[in-house]
Every structure is written in C-alpha cells, then in structure tokens.
C-alpha positions as CSV (number, residue, x, y, z in Angstrom):
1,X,10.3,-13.8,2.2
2,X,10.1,-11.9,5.2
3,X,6.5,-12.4,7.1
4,X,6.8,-9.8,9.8
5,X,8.1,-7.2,7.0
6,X,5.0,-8.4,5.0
7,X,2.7,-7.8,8.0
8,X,3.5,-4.8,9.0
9,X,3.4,-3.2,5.5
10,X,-0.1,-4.6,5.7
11,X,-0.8,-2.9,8.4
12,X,0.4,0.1,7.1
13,X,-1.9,-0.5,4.1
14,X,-5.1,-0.3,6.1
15,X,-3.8,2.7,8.2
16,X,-2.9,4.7,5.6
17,X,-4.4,3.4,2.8
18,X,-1.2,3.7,0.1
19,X,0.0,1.4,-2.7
20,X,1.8,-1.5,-0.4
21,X,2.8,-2.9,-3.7
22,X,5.2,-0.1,-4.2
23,X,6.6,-0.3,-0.9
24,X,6.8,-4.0,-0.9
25,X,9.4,-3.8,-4.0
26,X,11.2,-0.7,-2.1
27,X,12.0,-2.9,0.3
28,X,13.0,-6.0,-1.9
29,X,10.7,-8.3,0.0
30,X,9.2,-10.0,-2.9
31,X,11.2,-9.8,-5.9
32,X,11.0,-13.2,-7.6
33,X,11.8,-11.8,-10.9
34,X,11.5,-9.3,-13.3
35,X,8.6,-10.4,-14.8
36,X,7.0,-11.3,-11.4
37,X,7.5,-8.1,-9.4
38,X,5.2,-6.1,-7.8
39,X,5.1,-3.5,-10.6
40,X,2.3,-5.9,-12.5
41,X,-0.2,-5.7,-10.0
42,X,-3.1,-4.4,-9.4
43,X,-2.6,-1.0,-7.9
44,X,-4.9,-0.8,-4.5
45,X,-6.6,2.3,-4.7
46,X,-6.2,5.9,-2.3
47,X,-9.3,5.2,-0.3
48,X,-8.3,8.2,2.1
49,X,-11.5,10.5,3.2
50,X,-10.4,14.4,1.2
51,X,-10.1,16.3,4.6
52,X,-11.7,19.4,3.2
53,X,-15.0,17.1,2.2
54,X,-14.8,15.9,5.9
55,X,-15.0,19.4,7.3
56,X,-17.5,20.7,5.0
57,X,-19.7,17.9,6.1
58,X,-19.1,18.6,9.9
59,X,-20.5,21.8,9.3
C-alpha cells in the first residue's frame, strides 16, 4: 500500500469533493481482493456548492 498515493488522493477528496473510493481502485492502491475492493464501500457523497445557487445568493 502506497501511503503518499493514499494521501494525496485524500487530499484531493477534500479539494474536490469526488468519490476517492473510485479513484483509489483506478489506481490499484488497495485491491486486497475481489470481495474486499473499494467497490463495497460506502460511496462519500458530492458535497460541491451548485455554482448557480452560489450566484443567485450573491445577488
């Protein structure tokens, strides 16, 4: 397992706020098994602001 792969898909995670699991199989960092692989997680949800909510509120 590679740790500085694994952190800087975490940091990636809180920038952008997108499903690290997928990206984490993409990359074959954690791949145990079949039955172990990232797939059966919990998804993290989109927690991205809409950016035409933002600019309604501005105004």
């Amino acid at each position: 397992m590679d740790i500085v792969k694994i952190g800087v898909l975490l940091e990636a995670l809180l920038v952008e706020r997108k499903s690290i699991k997928e990206k984490m199989c993409k990359e074959h960092i954690i791949n145990e098994s079949d039955r172990n692989c990232v797939f059966n997680w919990i998804s993290i949800p989109d927690n991205t602001p809409d950016k035409r909510k933002t600019k309604e509120q501005k105004n």
